[in-house]
N, C-alpha and C positions, 0 to 999 in steps of 0.2 A: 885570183880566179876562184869564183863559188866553187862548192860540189859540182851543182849541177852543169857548168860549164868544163870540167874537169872529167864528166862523167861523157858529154858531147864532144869531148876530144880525145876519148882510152881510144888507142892505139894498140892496147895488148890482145894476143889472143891468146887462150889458155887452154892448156890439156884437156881433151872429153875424162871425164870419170870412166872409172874402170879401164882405163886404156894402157894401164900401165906408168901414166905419170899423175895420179891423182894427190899424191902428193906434194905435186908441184903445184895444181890448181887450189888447193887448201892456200898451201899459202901466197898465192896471189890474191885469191881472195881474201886470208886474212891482210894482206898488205895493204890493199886499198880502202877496205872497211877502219884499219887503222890510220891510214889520212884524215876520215871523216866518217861517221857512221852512216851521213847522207849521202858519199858518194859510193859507200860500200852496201847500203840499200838498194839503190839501184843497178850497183854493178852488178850484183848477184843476181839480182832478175832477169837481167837483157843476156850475163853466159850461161844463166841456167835456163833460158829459153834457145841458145844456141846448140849446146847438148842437147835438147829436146828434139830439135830439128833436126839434128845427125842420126838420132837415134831412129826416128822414122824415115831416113835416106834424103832427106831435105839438108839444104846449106842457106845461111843468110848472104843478103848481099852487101857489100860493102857499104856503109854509110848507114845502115841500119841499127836502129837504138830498139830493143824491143820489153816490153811487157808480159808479163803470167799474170792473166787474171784470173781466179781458180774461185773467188770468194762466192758463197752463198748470199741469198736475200730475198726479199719480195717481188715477183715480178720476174722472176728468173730469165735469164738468156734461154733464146731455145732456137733451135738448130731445125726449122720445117720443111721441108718436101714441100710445092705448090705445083700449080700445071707449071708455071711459068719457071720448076727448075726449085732451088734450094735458097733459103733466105733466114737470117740470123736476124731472130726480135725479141726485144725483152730488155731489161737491164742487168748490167752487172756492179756489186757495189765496189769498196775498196780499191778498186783500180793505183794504184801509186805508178805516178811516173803521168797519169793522166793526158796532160796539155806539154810534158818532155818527150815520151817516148812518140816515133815513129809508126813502131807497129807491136800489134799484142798476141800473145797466144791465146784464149777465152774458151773457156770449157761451157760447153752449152747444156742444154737437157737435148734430147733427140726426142722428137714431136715422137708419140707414139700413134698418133692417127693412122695412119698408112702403112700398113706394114707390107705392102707387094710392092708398092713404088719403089722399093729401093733394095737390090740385094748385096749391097753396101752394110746395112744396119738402119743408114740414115732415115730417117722419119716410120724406121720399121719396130718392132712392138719387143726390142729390148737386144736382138742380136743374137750374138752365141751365149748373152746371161742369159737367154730365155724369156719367154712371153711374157709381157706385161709390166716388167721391171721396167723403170725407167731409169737410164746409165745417160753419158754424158760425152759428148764430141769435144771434140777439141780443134779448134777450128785458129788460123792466120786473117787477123783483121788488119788493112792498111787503113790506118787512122783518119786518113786526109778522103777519106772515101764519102762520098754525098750517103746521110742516114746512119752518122756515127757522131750522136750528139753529149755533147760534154754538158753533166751536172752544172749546179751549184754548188760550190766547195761548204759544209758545214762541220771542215775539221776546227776543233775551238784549239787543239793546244801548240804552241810553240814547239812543239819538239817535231820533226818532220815535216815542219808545214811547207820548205821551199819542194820537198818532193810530189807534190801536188796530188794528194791520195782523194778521189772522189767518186762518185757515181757515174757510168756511162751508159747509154743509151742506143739500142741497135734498131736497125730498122732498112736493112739492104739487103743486097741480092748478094749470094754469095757461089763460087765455081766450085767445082767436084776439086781441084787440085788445092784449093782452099782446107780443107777439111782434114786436116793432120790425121787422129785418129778418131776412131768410136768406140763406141763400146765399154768404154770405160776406161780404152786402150792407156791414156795419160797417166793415171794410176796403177795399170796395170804392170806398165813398163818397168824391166828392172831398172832404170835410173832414178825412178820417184825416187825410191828411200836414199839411196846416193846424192842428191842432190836436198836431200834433208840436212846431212850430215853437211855439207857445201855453207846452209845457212848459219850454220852452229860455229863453223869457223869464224862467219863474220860477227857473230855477236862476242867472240872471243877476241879477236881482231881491234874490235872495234872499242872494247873495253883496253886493251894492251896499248893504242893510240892513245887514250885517256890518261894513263898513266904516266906516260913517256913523258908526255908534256905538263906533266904535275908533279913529279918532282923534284924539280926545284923549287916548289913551294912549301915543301913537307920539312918540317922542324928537323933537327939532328938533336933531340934529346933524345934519351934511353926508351920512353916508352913510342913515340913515333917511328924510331927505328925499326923497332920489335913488328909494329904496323906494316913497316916499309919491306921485311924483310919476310911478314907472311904472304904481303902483295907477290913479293918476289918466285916464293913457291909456288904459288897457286898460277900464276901465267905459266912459269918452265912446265906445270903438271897440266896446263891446255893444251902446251903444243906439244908434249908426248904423246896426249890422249887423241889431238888431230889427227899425228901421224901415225898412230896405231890404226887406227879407222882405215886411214887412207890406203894402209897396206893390207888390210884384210878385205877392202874392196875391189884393191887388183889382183888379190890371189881368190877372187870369186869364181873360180869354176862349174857353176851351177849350183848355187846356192837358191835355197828354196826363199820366198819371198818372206815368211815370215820371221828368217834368222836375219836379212837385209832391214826387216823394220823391227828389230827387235836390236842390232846394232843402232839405228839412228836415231832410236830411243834414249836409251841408255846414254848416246852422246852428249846428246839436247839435253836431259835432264843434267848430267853432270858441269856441261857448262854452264847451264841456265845457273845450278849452285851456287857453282864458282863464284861466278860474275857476282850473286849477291855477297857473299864473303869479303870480294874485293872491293866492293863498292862499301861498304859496311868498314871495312881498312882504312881506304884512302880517304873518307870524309872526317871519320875520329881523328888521323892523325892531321891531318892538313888545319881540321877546324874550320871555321866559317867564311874564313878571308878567300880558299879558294873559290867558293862557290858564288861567292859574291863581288868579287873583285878580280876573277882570272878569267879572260877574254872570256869565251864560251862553253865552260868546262860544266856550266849548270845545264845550260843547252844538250848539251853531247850527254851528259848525264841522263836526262831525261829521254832523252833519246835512245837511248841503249835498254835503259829500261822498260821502255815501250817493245822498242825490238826482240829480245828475249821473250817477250810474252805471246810470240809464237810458239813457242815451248807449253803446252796446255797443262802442264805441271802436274796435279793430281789426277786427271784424266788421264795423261800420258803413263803414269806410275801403274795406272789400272789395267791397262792394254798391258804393260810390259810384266807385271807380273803373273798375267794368265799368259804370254808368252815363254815368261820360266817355268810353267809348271810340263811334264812332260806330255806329249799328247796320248790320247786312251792307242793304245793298241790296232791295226787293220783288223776288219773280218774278213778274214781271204775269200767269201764267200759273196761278201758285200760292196768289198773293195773302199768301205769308210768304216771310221771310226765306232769298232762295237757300241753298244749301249753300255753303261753304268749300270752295276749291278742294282742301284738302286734307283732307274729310274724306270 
C-alpha cells in the first residue's frame, strides 16, 4: 500500500491539543510520519485541520480527507461579499494533498470593499484589527465543487512528489456556514502555535522511521558505532523534548500568545537541529551503499529535509530572541508599553 492509500484508509482519530492528551497526539503523529514522511505529511494536515474545526465548534464528517491551505502568492484567495452573497476568488499556491485530499481549510484575504455589508468582518474593512488592515478568513472548501480548479503540477523534485503540492484556483460561491473564522481568527486562535509544535513531532518522527530501517545497514566498527550511538541520543532527546512540550501545553491555563509561540519556536528550531546532526550521523556511518542501494532511504531523506524547512531557521531565531528579551514595563496610565528612554 503507498502513503497515499494508507493515508485514504487512517482510521485513527487522535487527541485535540491541549485537551489534556496532547501527548498522546504527538506521538501518533510521530508514529505515522515514521511509516513514511509522505504519509506523515499529510496526516498532519487533514488532524490539524480537524483541531481546527473543533476549535471553532465545527466537527468533520466521516470519510473526509482534509487540507490547510494557508500559503501566500500572486493572485491571492480573497474571500468577497457581492449582491449575490459571498464567493472565494483567487489562487492559492502550495496546496499539498491537491488532487488526494476531499476537502481544504484556505485562508483567504477579506475583500475590504464593503465594509457595511457585512457585520461578520467579511468583505468589511479589517474587523475588530481595525480599518483598513487587511486580515484573512478562513474559509471550508469542498473540492469536488464546480469553480475549484486544479494547477498544473511544476513540482521538479522527487521528494514529495506523490503528495501532489500544486496551485489551486477559486472561483464559486461560498455560504455564511462555510466561513470558519475572520479576522485573522485562524492565527489567532490558541491552537496555531500548538499545532506548530504537532508539525515538529513529525519531522522528528519522520527522521526516527529513517533510522529504524537503516540500521541494519550501518557497519559495527568502532567509529560507526560511536555514529550509531549519537543517532541514538539525539532521538531519546526528541522525544523528551516532544513530550515536555506536550505537557506544558495541557498545563496551559491561560497563557499569553506570545509564551505559546515562543514555546513552538524553540521546539522547531531544536528539532530542525537535530535532524540535521542525525542526518550528518547516519550518512558518515552507513556511507554510500545506503543511499544508493537501500529501497528509498535517499527518497525519504530528501524528504525530510524538505519537510524541516518549514522551520524558517534564522528567521525563526530572530522572532524568538526578541521574545527572550523581557517586555518594557505597562504605563498604568497608557495601559501599553512605556516608551524607551531613548526613543
Amino acid at each position: 500500500m503507498s502513503p497515499v492509500e494508507e493515508f485514504l484508509a487512517l482510521t485513527e482519530e487522535l487527541p485535540l491539543p491541549g485537551a489534556g492528551e496532547t501527548a498522546r497526539r504527538f506521538d501518533q503523529l510521530w508514529a505515522l510520519a515514521a511509516r513514511s514522511p509522505q504519509l506523515g505529511r499529510l496526516a498532519e494536515a487533514h488532524f490539524d485541520a480537524v483541531a481546527i474545526l473543533a476549535e471553532a465548534g465545527r466537527s468533520a464528517a466521516p470519510g473526509q480527507r482534509f487540507g490547510v491551505w494557508a500559503a501566500g502568492g500572486p493572485d491571492p484567495a480573497t474571500l468577497r461579499r457581492t449582491d449575490a452573497g459571498l464567493r472565494l476568488v483567487g489562487t492559492k499556491h502550495w496546496c499539498s494533498g491537491a488532487s488526494i485530499v476531499s476537502h481544504a481549510l484556505v485562508t483567504a484575504r477579506q475583500d475590504t470593499g464593503n465594509a457595511a455589508a457585512d457585520d461578520r468582518g467579511v468583505g468589511g474593512s479589517g474587523g475588530e484589527r481595525g480599518g483598513g488592515v487587511d486580515t484573512n478568513a478562513l474559509v471550508l472548501v469542498d473540492l469536488s465543487a464546480p469553480g475549484v480548479t486544479m494547477g498544473e503540477s511544476d513540482w521538479q523534485s522527487a521528494a514529495f512528489a506523490a503528495i501532489d503540492t500544486r496551485s489551486v484556483a477559486f472561483d464559486l460561491a461560498v455560504d455564511e456556514d462555510s466561513v470558519i473564522g475572520v479576522d485573522d481568527w485562524y492565527l489567532r486562535r490558541r491552537g496555531f502555535w500548538h499545532g506548530a509544535v504537532g508539525v515538529a513531532a513529525c519531522w522528528a518522527g519522520a527522521i526516527s522511521g529513517i533510522v529504524e530501517r537503516s540500521v541494519g545497514h550501518i557497519p559495527t566498527d568502532p567509529h560507526a558505532q560511536a555514529h550509531l550511538g549519537a543517532i541514538d541520543a539525539e532521538l531519546w532527546n526528541l522525544r523528551a523534548l516532544i513530550s515536555a512540550a506536550a505537557a506544558e501545553i495541557d498545563a496551559d491555563h491561560g497563557e499569553q500568545e506570545r509564551e505559546r509561540r515562543r514555546r513552538a519556536l524553540r521546539v522547531r528550531h531544536l528539532v530542525d537541529e537535530a535532524i540535521g546532526s542525525i542526518v550528518a550521523h547516519l550518512t558518515r556511518a552507513a556511507g554510500p551503499r545506503l543511499l544508493a542501494h537501500v529501497g528509498d532511504v535517499h527518497q525519504q531523506l530528501a524528504e525530510v529535509e524538505l519537510y524541516r524547512r518549514q522551520c524558517h531557521a534564522e528567521r525563526d531565531l530572530e522572532i524568538l530572541g526578541e521574545l527572550a528579551r523581557p517586555r518594557p514595563p505597562l504605563d498604568p496610565d497608557r495601559s501599553e508599553p512605556a516608551a524607551s528612554a531613548g526613543a
